[in-house]
N, C-alpha and C positions, 0 to 999 in steps of 0.2 A: 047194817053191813054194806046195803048197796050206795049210801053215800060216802064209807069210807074207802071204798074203791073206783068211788068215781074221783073222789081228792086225793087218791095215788095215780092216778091215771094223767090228772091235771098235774101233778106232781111233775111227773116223769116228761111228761111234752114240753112244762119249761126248763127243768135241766136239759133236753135234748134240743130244746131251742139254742138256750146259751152256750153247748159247745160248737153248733152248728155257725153261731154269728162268730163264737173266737176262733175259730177254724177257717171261714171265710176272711176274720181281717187279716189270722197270721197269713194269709196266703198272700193276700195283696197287699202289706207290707213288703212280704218277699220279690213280690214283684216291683214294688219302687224303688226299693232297695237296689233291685238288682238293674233296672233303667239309670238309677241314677249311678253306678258302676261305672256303666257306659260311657265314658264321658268324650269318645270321638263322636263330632255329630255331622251327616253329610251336610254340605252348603248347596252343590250343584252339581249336575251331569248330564247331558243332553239325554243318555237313556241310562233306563236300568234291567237289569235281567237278572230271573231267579234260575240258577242253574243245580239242583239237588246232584249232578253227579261230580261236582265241587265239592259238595258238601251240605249238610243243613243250614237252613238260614244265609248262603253265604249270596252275596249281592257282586254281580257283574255290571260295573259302571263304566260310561266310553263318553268322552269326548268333553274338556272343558271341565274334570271331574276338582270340586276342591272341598276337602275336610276343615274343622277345625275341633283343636285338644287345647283346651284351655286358652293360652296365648301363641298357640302355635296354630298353623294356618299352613295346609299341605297343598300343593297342586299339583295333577299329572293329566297327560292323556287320558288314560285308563286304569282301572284298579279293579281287585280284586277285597269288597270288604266283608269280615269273616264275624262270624256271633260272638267270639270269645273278645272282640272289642280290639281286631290287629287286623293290618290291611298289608296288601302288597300291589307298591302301584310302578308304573310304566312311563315311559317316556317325559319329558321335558317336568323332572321334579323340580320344586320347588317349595321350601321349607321355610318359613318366613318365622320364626321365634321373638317378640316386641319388635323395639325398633329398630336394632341394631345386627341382629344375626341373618344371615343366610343362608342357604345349603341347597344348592344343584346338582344335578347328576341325573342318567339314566334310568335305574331301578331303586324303588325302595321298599325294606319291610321294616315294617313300625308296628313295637307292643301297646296298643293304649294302657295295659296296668302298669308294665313295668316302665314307659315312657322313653323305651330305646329304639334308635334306629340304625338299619343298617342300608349304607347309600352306596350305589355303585356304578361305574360306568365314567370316564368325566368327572369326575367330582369336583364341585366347586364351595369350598366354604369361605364366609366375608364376615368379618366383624369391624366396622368402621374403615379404617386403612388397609386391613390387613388383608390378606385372599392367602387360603391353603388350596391346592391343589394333590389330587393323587386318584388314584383308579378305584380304592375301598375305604370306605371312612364309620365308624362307627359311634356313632353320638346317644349318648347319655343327657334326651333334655330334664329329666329331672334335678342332675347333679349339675347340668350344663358343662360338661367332658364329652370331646370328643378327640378321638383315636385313630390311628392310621398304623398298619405294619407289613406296607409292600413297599413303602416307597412314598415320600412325597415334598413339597416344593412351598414354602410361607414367604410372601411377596409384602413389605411395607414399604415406604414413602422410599427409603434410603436403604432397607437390605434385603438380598435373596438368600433363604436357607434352605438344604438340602438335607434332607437322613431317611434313612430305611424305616425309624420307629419314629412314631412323634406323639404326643398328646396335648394337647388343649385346654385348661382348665379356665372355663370364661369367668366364672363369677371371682377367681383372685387375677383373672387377667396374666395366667402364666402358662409357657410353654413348655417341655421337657423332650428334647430329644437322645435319639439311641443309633448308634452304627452308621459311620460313615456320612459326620453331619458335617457340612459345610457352608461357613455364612459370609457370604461376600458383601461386602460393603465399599464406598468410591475410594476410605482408605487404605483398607487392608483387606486381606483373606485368612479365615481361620477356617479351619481345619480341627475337626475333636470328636472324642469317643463317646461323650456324652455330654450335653448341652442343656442346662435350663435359662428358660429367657422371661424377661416379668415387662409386658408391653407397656406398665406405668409407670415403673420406675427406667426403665429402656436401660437395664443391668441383666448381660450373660452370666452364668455361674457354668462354669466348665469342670466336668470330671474325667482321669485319662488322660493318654497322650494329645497333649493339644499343640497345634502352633497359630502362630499371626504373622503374617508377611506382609510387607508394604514394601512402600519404597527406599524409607530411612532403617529400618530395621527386620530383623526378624527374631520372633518373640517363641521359645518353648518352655512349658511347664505339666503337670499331672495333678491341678488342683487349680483352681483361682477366681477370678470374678472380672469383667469388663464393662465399666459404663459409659454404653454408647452417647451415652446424651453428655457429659463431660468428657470422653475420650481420658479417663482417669482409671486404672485398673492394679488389679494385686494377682502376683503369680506364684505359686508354693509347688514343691517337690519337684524336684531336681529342675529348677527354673534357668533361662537365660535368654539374654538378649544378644543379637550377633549384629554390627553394623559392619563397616566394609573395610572400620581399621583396627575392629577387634569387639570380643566378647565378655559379657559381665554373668558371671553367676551366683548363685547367694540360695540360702533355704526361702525366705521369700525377695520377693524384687518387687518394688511400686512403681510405678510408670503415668507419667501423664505425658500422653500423644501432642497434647496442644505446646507445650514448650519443651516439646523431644527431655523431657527430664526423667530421671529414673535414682532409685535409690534401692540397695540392695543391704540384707540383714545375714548374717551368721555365716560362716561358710565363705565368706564372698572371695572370689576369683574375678579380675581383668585379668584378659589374653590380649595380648597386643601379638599379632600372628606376624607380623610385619618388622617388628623389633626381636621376636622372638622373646619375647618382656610376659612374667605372668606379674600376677601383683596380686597378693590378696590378703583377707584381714577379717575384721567382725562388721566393719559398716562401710559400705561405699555411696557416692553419687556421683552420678553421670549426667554430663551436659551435651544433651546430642547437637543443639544446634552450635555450638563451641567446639564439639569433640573435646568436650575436656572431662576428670574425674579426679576423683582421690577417696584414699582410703584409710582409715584408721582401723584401730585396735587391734595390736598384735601384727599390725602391717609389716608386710613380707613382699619385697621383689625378687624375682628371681630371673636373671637372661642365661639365656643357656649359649654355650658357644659348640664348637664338634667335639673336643673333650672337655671339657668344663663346664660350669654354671658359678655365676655370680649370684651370691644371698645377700639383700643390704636390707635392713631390718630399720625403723624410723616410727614415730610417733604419729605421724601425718606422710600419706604419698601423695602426691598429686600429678598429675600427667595432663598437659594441655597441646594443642596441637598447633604450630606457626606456621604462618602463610607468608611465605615469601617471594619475590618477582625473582625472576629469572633472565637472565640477558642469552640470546640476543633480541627476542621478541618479548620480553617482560610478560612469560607465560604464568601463571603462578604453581608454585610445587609445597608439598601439606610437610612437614615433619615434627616429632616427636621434642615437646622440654618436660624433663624431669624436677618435680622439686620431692627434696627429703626435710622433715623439718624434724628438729630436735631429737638427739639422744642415737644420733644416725652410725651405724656398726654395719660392717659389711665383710664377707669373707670370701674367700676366691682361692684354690690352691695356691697361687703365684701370687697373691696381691691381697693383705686384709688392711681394714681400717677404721675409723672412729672419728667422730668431728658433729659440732651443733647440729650446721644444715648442708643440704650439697643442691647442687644443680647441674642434670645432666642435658646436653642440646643437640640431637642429634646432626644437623643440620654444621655444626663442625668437629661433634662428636667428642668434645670435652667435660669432662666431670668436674666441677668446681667443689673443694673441700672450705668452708668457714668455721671460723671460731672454736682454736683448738683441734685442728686437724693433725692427724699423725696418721701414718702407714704406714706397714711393713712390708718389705718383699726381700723375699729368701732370708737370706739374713740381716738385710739393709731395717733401721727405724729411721722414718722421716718425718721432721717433723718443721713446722712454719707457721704464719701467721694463717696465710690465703696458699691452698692447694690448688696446682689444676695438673687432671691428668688426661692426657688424647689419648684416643683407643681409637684401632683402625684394623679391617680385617682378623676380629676376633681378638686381636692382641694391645697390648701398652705399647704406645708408639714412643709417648715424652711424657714427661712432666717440669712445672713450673711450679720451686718454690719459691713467695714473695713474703719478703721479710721475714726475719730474726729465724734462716733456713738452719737448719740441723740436721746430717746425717750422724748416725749410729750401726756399726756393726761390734760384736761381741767377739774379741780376741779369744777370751778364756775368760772364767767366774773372775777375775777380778781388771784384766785389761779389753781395753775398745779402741779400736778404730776411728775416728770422728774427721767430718768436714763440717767447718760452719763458716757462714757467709751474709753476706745482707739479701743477696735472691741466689738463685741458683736453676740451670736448666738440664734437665737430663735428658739423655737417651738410648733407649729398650733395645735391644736384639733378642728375638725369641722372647721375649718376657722375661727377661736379664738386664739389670742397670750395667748399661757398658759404658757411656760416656757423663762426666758431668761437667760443666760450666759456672762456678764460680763465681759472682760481680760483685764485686764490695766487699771489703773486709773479711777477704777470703783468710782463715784459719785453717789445719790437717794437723793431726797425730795421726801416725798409723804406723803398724809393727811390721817391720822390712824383713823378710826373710829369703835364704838361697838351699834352693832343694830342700822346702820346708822345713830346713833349720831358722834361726830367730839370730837376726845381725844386729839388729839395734832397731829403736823408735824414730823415726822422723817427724822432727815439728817445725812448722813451716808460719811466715807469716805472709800471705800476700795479696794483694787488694785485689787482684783475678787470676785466675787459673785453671787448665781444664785438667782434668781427673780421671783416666782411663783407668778399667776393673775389668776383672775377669773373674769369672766364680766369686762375686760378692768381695775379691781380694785386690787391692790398690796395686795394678802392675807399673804405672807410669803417671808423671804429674809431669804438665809442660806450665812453669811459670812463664805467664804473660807481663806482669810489671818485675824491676828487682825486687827476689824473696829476702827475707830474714829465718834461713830455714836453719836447722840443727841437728846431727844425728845422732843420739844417744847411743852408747854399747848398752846391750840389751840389760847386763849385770846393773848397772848403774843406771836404769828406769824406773824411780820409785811409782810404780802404780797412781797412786795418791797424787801426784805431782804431775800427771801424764792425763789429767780432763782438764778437758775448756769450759771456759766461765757458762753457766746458765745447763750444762749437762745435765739430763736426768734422762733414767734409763727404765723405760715405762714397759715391759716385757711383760708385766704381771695381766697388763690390761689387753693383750694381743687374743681377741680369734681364733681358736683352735680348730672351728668345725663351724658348721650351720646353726649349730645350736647353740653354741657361744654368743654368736650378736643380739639373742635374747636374756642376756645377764643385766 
């Protein structure tokens, strides 16, 4: 018995051995564990002091003091470093993350677990070119984000930017601003409600009311992108550019700064504010250093006058701008030419029309009609080889027509009126044909009547002649050569026998509205 109590006894002492050695290692496991935690380690301090009414463990370091947390490397005056592995330090910080990051400032407090800081007073952060400045910065060196939201100031080689929010994202190299951001640059200033920037591709992304002002233009949208390093950008929602002789709008607008060009998509409006000219369609571009553009698809001009507006509808508009010398100092003065190309319809209360292509020049303010031109006004159809008509003061001043000219007014469903000629030159009172001019192979039928009764047809032959009307109605003919004229009694005009050679009577094809010149 007394040996099987001594071999429980021996029993019992190495079980009680063996929990006592795993009890001792789990402990100092725990403790390396919890050392290797730690991972800020002090470098230097001129002194150190233990202050328990700080706290436990908490270490008062002065002068010269500099940590380091992995690849990060702190230095201050003084600090405060505490057991849970965070410090709070004082004066002349200094944050050095590899090789490339900085961060200054007055006060800082840094988690070593969660690897955040917060930096205040001064603040200075630097990443290669760049320096941020602001009074409170909060950096995430773990994510490598750092954040500001009082106010602050990002300085590179070529721009200074402004906003109330900003963040920093280092390792994609982008920035995001908020509220009242502003980035000046030597060629413009933008202005915007939110701002992302990527320092390696040197592309803004703008969200919100934004604009861009320079010298050539100025640029609004609420969507879009700018890259600074090609000066090539895209502007979306409710977009425009404004230069100083008018404005382009569109759903998006592309713009490259280096050769003042611009191209605008869907929606598109030109404002010509100077001609009182909109222009718009489904594609445009613009030639800033030209001042020139044009527009297609579904192209629409409109000039507005004090009561009226001109619609002329066209396949192609294009608008260029001509520089001409001036006497008596040969100063030079800018004006507007018009080209209309193909399938060109225009409507006006007092004046519609139809024709290939037209070309309008401000600069003597004539509208040239080509190839198959015809107009109507009030009840006049005119028609020639080559149109031109002057407009002056809002109104029709003249017009010229050259070659194989044709007037047409409408007696009644089956009789007309007619002048025809080899050219012919008229002119307006009030936007009324009141005079015309005759040269070559001047021809007239027209129905004579006395207190709107009907006396007879006059047909005339004569190589010039001018042609006074009133109310679109023949009141006098002064023949300039001897005529060959003849007065029919009205009973004995057979209709049929009362057109001139080459007549056609195109009324079907006439403009009723705005909407007509898109038939």
């Amino acid at each position: 018995m007394k040996n099987k109590s001594t071999q429980h006894i021996k029993n019992f002492g190495f079980v009680f051995l063996g929990i006592f050695f795993l009890l001792f290692s789990n402990a100092i496991k725990a403790q390396v564990k919890k050392e290797k935690q730690k991972k800020i380690q002090l470098i230097h301090a001129n002194s150190l002091e233990y202050d328990k009414k700080l706290g436990e463990g908490v270490k008062r370091l002065i002068g010269n003091v500099a940590f380091k947390d992995s690849n990060v490397v702190m230095n201050c005056d003084s600090a405060y470093f505490f057991a849970n592995d965070s410090l709070n330090a004082f004066g002349n910080i200094h944050v050095q993350q590899g090789d490339s990051i900085n961060l200054y400032g007055n006060i800082l407090f840094y988690d070593g677990v969660s690897k955040k800081a917060e930096v205040k007073g001064k603040v200075r952060f630097t990443e290669k070119d760049m320096m941020l400045t602001t009074d409170f910065l909060n950096y995430d060196m773990k994510k490598s984000v750092a954040n500001y939201s009082n106010g602050g100031k990002i300085v590179d080689k070529e721009n200074t930017l402004t906003s109330l929010l900003g963040y920093y994202y280092s390792a994609t190299k982008e920035l995001a601003f908020e509220k009242n951001v502003v980035l000046v640059n030597p060629q413009y200033t933008m202005k915007s409600d939110t701002l992302h920037y990527n320092t390696l591709s040197k592309t803004a992304y703008f969200f919100g009311p934004t604009t861009i002002k320079s010298k050539e233009n100025s640029i609004y949208c609420e969507n879009g992108w700018y890259d600074t390093k090609t000066n090539f950008s895209q502007y979306n929602k409710h977009a425009f550019i404004i230069t100083k002789q008018q404005k382009m709008m569109g759903d998006s607008i592309f713009y490259d700064r280096n050769k003042g060009f611009g191209k605008a998509i869907k929606n598109v409006h030109i404002i010509d504010s100077v001609q009182n000219i909109n222009v718009s369609g489904d594609y445009a571009e613009y030639y800033g250093k030209q001042d020139s553009s044009f527009v297609t698809g579904h192209a629409l001009l409109m000039q507005t006058y004090s009561k009226d507006t001109l619609f002329l509808h066209a396949d192609t508009l294009r608008a260029v701008t001509e520089t001409n010398k001036k006497s008596p100092n040969d100063s030079l003065s800018h004006s507007k030419k018009i080209f209309a190309f193909h399938h060109v319809q225009f409507y006006k209360s007092d004046i519609q029309g139809k024709c290939d292509s037209m070309v309008y020049s401000a600069t003597d303010s004539i509208m040239r009609f080509f190839h198959d031109p015809i107009l109507w006004s009030d009840k006049s159809q005119l028609t020639a080889d080559t149109i031109f008509v002057t407009v002056g003061n809002k109104e029709i001043k003249s017009l010229q027509l050259f070659s194989n000219s044709f007037i047409i007014s409408q007696e009644d469903s089956v009789r007309f009126n007619q002048i025809k000629g080899k050219h012919m030159n008229g002119v307006f009172v009030k936007n009324k044909l009141y005079k015309i001019h005759v040269i070559g192979n001047g021809q007239t039928i027209y129905y004579a009547k006395d207190d709107q009764k009907s006396i007879g047809v006059n047909k005339a032959d004569c190589s010039s002649m001018i042609i006074f009307m009133n109310k679109n109605k023949v009141t006098n003919i002064t023949f300039i050569t001897k005529p060959d004229a003849t007065l029919y009694p009205f009973k004995d005009a057979n209709p049929k026998d009362m057109i001139l050679r080459n007549f056609t009577w195109r009324n079907s094809e006439r403009p009723l509205s705005e909407q007509d010149i898109f038939r």
